[in-house]
N, CA, C and O atoms as a Tripos MOL2 file, in Angstrom:
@<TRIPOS>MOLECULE
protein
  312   311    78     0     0
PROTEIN
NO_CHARGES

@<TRIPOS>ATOM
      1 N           1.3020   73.2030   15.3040 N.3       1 UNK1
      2 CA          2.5680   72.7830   14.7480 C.3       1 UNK1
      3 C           2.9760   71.4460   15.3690 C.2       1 UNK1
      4 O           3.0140   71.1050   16.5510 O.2       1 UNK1
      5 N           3.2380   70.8570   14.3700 N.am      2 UNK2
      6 CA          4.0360   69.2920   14.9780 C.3       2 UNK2
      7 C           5.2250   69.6240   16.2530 C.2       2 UNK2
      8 O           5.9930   70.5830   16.3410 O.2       2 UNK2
      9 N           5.0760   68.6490   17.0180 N.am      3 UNK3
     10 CA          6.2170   68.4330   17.8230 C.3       3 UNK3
     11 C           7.2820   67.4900   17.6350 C.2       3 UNK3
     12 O           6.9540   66.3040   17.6890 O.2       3 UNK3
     13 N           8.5040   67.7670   17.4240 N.am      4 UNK4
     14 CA          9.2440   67.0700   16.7710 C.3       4 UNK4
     15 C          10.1000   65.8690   17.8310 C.2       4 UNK4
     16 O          10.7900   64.9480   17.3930 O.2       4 UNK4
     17 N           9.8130   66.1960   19.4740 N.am      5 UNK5
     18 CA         10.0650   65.0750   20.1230 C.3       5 UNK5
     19 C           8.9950   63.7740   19.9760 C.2       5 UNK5
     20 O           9.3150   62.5900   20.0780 O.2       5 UNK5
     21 N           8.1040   64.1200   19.8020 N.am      6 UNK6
     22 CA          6.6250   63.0390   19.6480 C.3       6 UNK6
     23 C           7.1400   61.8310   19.0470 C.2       6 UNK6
     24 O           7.8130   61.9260   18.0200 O.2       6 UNK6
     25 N           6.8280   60.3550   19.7300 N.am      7 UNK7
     26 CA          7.2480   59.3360   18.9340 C.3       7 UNK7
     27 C           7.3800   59.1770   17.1670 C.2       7 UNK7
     28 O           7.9200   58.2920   16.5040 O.2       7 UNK7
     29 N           6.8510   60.0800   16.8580 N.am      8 UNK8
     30 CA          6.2070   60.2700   15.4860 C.3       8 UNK8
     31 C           7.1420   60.8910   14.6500 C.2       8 UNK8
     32 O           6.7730   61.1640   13.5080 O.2       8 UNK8
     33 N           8.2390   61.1580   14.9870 N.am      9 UNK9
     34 CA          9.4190   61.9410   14.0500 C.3       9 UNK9
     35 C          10.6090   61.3110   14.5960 C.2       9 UNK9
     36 O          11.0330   61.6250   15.7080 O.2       9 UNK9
     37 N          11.0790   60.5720   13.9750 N.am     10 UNK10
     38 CA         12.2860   59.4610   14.6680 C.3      10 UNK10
     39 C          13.4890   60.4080   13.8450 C.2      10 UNK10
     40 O          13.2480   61.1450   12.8890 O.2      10 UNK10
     41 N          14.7730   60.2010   14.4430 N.am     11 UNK11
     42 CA         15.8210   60.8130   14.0390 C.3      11 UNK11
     43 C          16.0350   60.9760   12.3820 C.2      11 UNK11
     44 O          16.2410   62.0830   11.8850 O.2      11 UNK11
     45 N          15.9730   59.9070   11.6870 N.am     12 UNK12
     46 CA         16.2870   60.3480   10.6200 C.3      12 UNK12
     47 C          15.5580   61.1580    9.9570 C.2      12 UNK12
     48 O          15.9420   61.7110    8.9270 O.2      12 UNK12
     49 N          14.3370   61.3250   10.5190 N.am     13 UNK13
     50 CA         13.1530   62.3260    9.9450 C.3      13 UNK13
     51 C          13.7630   63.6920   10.1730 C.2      13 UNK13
     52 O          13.7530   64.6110    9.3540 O.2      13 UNK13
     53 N          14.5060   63.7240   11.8590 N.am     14 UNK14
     54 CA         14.9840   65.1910   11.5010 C.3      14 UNK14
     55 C          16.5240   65.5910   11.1830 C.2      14 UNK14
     56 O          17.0550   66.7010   11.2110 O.2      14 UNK14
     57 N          17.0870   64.2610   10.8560 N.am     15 UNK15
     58 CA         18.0910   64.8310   10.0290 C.3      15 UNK15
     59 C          17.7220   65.7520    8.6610 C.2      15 UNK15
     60 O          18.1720   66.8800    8.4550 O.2      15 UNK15
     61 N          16.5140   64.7850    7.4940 N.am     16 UNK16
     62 CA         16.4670   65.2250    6.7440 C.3      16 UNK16
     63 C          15.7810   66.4290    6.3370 C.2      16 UNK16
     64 O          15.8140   67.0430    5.2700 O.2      16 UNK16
     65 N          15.0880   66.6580    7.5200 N.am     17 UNK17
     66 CA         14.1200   68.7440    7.5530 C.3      17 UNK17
     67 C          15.2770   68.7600    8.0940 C.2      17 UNK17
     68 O          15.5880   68.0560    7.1330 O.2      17 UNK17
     69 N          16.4640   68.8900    8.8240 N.am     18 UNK18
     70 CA         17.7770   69.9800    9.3650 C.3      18 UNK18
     71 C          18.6490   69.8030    8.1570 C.2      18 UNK18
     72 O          19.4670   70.7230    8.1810 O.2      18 UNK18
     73 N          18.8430   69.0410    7.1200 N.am     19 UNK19
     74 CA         19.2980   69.0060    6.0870 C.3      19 UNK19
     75 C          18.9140   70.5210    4.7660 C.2      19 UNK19
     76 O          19.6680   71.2280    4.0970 O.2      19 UNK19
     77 N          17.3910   70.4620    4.9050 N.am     20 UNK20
     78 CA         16.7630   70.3990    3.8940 C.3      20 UNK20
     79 C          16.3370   71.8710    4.0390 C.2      20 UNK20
     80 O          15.9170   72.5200    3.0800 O.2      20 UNK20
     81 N          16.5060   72.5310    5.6910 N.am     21 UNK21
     82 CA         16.1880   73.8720    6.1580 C.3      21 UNK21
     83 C          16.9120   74.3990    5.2720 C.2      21 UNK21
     84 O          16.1630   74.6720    4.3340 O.2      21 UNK21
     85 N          18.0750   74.7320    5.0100 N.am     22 UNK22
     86 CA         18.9220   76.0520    4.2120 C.3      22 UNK22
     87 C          18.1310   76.1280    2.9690 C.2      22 UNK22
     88 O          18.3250   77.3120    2.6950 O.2      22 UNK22
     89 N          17.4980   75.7510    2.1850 N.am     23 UNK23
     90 CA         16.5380   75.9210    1.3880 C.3      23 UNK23
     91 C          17.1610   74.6450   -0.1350 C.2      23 UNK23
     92 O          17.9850   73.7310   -0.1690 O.2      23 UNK23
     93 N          16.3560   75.1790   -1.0200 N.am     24 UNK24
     94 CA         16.9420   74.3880   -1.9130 C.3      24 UNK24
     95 C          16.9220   73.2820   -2.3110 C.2      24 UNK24
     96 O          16.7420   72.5200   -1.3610 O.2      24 UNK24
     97 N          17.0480   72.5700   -3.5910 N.am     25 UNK25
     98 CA         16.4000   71.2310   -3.9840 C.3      25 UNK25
     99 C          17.3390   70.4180   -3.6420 C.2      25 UNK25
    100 O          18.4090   70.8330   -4.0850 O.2      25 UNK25
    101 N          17.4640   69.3200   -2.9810 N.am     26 UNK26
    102 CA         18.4360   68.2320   -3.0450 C.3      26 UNK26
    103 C          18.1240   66.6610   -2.8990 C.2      26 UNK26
    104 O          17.3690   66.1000   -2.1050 O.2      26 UNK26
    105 N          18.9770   66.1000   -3.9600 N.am     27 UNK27
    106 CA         18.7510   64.9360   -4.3450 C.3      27 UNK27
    107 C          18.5160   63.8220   -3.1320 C.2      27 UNK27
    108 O          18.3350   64.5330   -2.1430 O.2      27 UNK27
    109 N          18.4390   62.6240   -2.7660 N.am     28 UNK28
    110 CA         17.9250   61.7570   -1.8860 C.3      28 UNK28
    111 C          19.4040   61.2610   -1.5990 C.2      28 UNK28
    112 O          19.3660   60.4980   -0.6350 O.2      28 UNK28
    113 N          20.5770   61.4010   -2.0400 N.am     29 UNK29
    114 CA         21.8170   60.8560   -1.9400 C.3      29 UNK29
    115 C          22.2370   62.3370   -0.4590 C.2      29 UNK29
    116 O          22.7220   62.0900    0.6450 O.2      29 UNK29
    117 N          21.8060   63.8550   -1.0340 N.am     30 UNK30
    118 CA         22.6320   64.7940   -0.4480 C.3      30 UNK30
    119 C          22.1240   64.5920    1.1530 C.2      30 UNK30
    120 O          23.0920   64.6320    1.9130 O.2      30 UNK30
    121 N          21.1900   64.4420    1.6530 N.am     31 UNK31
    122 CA         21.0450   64.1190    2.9400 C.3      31 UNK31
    123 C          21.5380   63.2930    3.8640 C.2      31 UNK31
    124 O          21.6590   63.2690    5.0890 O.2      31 UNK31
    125 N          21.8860   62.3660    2.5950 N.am     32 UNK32
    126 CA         22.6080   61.1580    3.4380 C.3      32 UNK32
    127 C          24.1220   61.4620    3.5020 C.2      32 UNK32
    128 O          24.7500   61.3840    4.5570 O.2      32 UNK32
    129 N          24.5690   61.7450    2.5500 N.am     33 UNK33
    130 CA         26.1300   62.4720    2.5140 C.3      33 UNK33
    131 C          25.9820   63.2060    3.6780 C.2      33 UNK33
    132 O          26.5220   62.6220    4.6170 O.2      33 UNK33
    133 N          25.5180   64.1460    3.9570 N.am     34 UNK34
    134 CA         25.7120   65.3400    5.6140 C.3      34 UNK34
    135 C          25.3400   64.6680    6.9720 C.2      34 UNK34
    136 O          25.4480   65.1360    8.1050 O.2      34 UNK34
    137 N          24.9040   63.5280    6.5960 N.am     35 UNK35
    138 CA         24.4830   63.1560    8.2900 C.3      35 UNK35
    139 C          25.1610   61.6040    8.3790 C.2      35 UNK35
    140 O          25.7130   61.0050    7.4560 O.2      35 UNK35
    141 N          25.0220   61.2890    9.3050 N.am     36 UNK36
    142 CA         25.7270   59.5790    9.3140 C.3      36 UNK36
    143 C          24.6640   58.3670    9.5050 C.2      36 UNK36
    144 O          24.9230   57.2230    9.8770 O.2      36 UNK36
    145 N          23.2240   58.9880    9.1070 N.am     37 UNK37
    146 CA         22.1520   57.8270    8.2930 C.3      37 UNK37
    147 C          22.5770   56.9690    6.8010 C.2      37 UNK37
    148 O          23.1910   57.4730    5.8610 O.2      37 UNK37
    149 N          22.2070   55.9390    6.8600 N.am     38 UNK38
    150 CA         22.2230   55.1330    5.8070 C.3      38 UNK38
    151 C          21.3360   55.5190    4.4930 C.2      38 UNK38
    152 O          20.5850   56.4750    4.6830 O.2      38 UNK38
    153 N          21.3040   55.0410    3.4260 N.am     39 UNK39
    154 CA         20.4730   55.7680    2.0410 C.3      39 UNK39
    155 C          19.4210   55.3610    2.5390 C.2      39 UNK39
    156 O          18.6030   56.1990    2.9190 O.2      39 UNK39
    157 N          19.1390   53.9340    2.6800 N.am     40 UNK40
    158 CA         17.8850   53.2180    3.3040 C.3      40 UNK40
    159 C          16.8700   54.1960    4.3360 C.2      40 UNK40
    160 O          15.6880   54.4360    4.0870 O.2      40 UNK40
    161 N          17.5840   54.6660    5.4800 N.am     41 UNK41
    162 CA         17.1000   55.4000    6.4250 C.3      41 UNK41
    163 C          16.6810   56.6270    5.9250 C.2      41 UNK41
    164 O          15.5250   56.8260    6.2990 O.2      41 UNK41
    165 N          17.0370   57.3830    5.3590 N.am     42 UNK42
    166 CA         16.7540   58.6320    4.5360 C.3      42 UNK42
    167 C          16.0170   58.4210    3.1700 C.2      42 UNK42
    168 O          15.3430   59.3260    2.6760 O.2      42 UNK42
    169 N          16.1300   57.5020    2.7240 N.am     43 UNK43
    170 CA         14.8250   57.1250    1.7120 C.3      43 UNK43
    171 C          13.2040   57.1490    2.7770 C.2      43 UNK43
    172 O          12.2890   57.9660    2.8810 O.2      43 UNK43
    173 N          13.4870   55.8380    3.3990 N.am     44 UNK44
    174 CA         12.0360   55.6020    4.4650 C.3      44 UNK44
    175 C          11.9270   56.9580    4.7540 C.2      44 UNK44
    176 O          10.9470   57.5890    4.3580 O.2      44 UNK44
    177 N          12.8750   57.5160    5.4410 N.am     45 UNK45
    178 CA         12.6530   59.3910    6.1190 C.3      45 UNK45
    179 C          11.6800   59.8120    5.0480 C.2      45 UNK45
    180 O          10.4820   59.7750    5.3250 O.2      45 UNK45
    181 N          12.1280   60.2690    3.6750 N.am     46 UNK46
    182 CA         11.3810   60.9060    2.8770 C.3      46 UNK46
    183 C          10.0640   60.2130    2.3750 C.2      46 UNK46
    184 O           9.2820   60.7420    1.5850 O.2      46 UNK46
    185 N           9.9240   59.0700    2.8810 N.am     47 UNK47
    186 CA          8.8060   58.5100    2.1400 C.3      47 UNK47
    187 C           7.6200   58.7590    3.4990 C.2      47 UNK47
    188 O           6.3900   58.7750    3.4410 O.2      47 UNK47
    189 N           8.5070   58.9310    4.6490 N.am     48 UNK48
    190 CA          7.1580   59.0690    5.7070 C.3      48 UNK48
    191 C           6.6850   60.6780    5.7670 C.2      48 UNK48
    192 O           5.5930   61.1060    6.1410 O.2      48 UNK48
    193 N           7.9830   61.5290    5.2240 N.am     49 UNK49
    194 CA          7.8370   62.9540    5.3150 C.3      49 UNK49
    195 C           7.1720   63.5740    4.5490 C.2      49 UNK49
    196 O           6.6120   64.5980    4.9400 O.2      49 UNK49
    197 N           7.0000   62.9930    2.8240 N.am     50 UNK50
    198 CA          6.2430   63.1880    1.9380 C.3      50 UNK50
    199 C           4.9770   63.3850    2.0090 C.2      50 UNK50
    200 O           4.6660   64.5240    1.6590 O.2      50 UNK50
    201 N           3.7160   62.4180    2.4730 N.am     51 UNK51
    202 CA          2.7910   62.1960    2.7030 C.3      51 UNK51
    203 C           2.1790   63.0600    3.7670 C.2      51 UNK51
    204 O           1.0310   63.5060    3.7750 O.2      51 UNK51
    205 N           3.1250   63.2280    4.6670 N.am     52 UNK52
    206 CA          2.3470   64.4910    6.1620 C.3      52 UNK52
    207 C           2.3510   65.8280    5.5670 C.2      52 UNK52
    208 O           1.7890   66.7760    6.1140 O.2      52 UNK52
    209 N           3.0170   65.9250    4.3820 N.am     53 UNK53
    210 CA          3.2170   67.4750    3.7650 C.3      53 UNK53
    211 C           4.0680   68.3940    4.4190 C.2      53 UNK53
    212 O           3.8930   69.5610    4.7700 O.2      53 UNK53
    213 N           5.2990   67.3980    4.5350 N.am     54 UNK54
    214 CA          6.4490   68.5000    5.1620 C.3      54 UNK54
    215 C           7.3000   68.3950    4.2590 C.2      54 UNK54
    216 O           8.2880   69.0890    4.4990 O.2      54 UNK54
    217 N           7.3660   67.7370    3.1650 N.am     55 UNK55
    218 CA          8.4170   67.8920    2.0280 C.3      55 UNK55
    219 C           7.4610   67.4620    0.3680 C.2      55 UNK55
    220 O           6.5590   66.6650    0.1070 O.2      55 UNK55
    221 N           8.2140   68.4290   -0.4120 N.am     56 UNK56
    222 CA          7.8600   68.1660   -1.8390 C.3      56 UNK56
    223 C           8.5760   68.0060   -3.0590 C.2      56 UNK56
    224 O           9.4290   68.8240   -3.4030 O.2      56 UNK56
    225 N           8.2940   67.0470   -3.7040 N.am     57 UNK57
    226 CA          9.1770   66.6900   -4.9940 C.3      57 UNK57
    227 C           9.1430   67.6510   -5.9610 C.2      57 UNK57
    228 O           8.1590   68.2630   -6.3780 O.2      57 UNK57
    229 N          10.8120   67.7800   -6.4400 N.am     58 UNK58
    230 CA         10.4930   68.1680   -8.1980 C.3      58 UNK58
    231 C           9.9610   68.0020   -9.0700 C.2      58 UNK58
    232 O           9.2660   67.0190   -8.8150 O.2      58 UNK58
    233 N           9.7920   68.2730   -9.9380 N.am     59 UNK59
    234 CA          8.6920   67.9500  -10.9760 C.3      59 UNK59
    235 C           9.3600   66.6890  -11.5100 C.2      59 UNK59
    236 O           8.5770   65.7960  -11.8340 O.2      59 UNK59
    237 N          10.6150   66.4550  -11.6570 N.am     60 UNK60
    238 CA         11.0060   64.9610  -11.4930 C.3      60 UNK60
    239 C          10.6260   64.0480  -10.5870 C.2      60 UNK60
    240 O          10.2120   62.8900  -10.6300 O.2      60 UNK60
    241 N          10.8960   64.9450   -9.6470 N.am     61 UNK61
    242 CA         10.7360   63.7000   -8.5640 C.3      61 UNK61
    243 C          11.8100   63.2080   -7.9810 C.2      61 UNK61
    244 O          11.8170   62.2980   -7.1530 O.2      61 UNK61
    245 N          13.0690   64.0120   -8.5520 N.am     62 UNK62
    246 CA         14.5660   63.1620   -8.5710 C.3      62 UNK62
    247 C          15.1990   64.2050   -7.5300 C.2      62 UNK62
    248 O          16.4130   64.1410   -7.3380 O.2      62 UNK62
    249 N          14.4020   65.2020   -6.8230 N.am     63 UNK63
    250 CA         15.0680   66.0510   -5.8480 C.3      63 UNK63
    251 C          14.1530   66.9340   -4.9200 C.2      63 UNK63
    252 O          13.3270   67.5570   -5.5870 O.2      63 UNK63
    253 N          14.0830   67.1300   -3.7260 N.am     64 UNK64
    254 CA         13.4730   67.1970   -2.5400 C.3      64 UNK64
    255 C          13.4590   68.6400   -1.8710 C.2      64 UNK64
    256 O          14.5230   69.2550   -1.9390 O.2      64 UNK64
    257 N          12.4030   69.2500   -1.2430 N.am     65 UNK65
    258 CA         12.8210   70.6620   -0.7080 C.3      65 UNK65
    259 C          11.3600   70.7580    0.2870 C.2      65 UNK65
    260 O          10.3090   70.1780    0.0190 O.2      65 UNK65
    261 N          11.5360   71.3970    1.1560 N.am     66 UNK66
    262 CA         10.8520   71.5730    2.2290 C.3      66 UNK66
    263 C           9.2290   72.3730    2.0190 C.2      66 UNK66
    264 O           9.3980   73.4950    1.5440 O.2      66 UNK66
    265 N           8.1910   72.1460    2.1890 N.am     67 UNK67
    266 CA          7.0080   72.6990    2.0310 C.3      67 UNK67
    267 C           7.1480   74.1680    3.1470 C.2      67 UNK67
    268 O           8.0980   74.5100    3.8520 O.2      67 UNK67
    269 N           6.2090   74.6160    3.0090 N.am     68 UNK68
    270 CA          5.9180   76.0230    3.6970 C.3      68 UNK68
    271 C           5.8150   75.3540    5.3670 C.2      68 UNK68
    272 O           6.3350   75.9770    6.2930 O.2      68 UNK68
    273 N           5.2530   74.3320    5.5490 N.am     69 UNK69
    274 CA          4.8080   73.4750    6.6960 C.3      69 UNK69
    275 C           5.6100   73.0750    7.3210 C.2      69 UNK69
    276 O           5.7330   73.2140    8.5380 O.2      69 UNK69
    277 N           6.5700   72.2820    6.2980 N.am     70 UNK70
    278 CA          8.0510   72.1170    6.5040 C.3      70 UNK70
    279 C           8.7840   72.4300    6.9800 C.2      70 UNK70
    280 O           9.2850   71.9170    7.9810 O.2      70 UNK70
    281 N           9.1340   73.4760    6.3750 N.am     71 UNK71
    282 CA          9.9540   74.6840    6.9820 C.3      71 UNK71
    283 C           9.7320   74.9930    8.3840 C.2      71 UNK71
    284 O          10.5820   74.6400    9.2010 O.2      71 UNK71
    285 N           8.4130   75.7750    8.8530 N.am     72 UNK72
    286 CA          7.8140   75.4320   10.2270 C.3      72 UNK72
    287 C           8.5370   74.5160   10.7720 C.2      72 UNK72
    288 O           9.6860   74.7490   11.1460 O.2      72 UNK72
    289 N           7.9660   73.3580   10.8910 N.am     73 UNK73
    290 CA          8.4230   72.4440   11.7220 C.3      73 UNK73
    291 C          10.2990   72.3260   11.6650 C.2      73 UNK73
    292 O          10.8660   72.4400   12.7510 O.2      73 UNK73
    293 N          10.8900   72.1760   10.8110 N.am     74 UNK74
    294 CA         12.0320   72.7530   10.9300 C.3      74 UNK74
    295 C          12.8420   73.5610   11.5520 C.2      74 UNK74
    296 O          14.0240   73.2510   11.7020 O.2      74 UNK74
    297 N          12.3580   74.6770   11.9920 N.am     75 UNK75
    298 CA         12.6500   76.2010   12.2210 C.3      75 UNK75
    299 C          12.4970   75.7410   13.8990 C.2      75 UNK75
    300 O          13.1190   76.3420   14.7750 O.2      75 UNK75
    301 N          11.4580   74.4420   14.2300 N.am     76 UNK76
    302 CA         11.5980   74.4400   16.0160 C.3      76 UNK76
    303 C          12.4910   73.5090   15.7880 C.2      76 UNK76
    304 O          11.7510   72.6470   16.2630 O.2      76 UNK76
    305 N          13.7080   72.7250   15.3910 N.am     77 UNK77
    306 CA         14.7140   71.9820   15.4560 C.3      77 UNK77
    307 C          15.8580   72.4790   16.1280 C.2      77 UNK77
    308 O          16.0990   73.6700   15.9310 O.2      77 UNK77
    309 N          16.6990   71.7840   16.9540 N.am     78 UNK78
    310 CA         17.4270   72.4400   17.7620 C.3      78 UNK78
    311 C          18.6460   71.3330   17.5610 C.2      78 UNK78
    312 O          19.7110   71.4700   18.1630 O.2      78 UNK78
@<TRIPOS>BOND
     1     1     2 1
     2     2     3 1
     3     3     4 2
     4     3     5 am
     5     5     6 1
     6     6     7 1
     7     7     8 2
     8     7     9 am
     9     9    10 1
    10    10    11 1
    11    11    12 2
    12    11    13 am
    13    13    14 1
    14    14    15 1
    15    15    16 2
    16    15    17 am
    17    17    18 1
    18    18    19 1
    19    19    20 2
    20    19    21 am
    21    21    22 1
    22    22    23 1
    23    23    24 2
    24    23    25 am
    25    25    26 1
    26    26    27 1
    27    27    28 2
    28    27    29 am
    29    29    30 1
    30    30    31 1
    31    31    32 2
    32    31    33 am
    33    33    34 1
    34    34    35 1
    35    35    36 2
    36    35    37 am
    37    37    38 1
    38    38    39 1
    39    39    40 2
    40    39    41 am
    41    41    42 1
    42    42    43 1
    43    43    44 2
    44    43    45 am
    45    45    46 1
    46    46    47 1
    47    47    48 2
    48    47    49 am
    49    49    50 1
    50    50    51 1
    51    51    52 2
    52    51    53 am
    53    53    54 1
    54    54    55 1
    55    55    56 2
    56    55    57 am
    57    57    58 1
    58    58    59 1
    59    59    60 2
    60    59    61 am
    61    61    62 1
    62    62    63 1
    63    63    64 2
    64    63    65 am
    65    65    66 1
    66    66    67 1
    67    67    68 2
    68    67    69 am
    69    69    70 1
    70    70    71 1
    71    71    72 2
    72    71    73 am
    73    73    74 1
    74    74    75 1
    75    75    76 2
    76    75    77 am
    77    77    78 1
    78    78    79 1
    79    79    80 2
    80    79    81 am
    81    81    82 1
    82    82    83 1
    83    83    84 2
    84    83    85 am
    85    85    86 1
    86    86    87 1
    87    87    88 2
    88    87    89 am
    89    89    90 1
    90    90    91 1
    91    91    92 2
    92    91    93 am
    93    93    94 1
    94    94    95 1
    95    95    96 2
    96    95    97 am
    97    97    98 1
    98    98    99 1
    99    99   100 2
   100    99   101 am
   101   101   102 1
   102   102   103 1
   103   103   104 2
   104   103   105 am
   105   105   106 1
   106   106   107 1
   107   107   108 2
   108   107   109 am
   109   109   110 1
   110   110   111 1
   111   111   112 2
   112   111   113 am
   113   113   114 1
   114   114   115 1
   115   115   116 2
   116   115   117 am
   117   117   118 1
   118   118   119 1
   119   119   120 2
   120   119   121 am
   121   121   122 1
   122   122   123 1
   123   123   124 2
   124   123   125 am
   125   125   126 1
   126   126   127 1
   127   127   128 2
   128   127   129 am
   129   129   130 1
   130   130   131 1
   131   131   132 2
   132   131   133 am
   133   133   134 1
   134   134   135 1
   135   135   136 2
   136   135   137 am
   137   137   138 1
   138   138   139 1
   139   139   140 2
   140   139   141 am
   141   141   142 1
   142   142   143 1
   143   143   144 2
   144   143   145 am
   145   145   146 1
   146   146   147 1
   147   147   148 2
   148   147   149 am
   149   149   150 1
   150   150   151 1
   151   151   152 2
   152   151   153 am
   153   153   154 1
   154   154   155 1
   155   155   156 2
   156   155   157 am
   157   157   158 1
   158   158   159 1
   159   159   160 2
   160   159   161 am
   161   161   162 1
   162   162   163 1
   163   163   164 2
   164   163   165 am
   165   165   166 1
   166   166   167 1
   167   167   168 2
   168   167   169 am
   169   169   170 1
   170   170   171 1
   171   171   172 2
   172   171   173 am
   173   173   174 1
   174   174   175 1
   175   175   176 2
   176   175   177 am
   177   177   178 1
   178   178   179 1
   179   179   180 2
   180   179   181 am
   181   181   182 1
   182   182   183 1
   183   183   184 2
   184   183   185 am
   185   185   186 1
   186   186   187 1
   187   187   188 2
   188   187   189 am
   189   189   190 1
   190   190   191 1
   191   191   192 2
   192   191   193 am
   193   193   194 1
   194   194   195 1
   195   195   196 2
   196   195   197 am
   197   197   198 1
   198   198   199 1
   199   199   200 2
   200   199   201 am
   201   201   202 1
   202   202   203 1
   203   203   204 2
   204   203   205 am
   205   205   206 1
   206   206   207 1
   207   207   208 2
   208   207   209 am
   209   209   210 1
   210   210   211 1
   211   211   212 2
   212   211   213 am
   213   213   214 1
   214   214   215 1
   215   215   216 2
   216   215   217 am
   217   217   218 1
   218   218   219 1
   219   219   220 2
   220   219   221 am
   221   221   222 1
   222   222   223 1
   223   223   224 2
   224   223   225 am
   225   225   226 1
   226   226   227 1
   227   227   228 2
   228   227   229 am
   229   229   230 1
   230   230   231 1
   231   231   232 2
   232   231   233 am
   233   233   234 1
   234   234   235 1
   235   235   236 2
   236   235   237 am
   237   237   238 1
   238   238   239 1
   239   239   240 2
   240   239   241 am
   241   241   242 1
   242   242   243 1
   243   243   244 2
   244   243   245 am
   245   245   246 1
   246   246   247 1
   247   247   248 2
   248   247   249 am
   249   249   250 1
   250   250   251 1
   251   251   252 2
   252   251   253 am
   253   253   254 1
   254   254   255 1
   255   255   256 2
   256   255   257 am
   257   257   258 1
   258   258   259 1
   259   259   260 2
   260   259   261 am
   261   261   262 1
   262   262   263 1
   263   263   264 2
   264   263   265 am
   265   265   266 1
   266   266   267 1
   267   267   268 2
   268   267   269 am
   269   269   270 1
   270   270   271 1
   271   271   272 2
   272   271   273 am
   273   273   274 1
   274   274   275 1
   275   275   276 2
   276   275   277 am
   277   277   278 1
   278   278   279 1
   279   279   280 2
   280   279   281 am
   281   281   282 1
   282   282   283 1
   283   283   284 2
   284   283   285 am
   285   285   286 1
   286   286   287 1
   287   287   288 2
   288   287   289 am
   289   289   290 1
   290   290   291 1
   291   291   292 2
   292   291   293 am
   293   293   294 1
   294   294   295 1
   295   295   296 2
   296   295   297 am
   297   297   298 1
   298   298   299 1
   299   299   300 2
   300   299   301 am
   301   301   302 1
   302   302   303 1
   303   303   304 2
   304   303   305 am
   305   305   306 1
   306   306   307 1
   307   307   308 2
   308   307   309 am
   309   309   310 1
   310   310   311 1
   311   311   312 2
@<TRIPOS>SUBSTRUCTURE
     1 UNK1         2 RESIDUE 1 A UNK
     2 UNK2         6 RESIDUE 1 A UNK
     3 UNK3        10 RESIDUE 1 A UNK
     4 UNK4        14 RESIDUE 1 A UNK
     5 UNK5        18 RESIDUE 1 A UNK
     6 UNK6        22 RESIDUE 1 A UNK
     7 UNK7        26 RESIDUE 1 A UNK
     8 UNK8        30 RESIDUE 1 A UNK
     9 UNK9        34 RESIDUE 1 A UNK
    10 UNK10       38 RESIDUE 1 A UNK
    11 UNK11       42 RESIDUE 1 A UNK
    12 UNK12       46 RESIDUE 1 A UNK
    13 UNK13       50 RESIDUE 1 A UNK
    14 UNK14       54 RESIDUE 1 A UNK
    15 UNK15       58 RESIDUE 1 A UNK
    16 UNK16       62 RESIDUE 1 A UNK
    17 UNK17       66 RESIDUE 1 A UNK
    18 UNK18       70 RESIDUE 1 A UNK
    19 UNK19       74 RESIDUE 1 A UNK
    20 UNK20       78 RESIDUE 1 A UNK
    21 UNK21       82 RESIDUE 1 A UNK
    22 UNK22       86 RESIDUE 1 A UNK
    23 UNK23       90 RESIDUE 1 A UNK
    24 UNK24       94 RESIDUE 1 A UNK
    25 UNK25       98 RESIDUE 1 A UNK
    26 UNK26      102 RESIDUE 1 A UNK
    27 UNK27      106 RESIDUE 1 A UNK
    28 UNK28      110 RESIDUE 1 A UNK
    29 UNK29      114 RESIDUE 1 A UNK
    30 UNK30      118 RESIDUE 1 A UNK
    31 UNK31      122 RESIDUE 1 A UNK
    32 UNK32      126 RESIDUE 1 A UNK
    33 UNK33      130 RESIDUE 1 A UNK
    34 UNK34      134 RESIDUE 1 A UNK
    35 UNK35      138 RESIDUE 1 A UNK
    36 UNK36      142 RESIDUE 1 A UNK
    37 UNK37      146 RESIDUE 1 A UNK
    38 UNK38      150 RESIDUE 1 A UNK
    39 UNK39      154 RESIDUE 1 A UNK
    40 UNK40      158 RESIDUE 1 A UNK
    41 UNK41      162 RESIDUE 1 A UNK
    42 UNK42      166 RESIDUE 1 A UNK
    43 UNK43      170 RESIDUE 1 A UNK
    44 UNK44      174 RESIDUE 1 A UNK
    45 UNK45      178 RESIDUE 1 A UNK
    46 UNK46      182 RESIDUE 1 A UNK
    47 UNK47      186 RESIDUE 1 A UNK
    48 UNK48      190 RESIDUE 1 A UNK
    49 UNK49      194 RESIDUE 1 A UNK
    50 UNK50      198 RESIDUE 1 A UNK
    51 UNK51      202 RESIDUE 1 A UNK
    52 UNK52      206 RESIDUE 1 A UNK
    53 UNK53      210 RESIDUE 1 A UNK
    54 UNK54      214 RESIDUE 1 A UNK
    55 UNK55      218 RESIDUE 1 A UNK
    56 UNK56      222 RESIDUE 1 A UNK
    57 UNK57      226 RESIDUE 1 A UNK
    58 UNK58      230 RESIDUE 1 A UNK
    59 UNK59      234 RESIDUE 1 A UNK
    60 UNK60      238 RESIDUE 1 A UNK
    61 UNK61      242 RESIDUE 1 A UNK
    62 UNK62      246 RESIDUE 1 A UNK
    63 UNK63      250 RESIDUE 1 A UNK
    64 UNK64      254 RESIDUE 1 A UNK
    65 UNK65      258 RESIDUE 1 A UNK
    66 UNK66      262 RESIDUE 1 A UNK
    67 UNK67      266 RESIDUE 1 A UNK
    68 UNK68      270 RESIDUE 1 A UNK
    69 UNK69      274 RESIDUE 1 A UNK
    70 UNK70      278 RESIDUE 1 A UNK
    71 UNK71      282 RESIDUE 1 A UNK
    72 UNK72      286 RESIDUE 1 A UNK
    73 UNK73      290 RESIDUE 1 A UNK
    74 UNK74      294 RESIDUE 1 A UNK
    75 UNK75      298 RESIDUE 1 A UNK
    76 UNK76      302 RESIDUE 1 A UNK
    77 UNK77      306 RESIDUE 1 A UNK
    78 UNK78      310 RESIDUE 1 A UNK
């Protein structure tokens, strides 16, 4: 399991898995509304989070929810 202090997960990365834990699809705006990151910062977040396979798009594409992996790594967030 990832370690989420590791240079490799910078804050806004875990705003948006502590966002994204309660389950559920949410748009790229709702993460940024709950935390005090910028859209910018939480866009990059999801674009670095996407690719490691800790988050997955709607079939749009227009809203975001946590992989099985995800979740994991999530669940050690404190």
């Amino acid at each position: 399991m990832e370690r989420l202090r590791s240079p490799g997960v910078n804050p806004a990365e875990r705003a948006v898995l502590r966002t994204l834990a309660p389950g559920g699809l949410l748009t790229t705006a709702q993460p940024q509304r709950a935390t005090a990151h910028t859209t910018r910062s939480i866009r990059n977040a999801l674009a670095r989070l996407h690719p490691r396979g800790l988050i997955v798009p709607s079939r749009d594409r227009c809203r975001w929810q946590l992989s099985p992996r995800g979740r994991a790594v999530a669940a050690t967030i404190r």
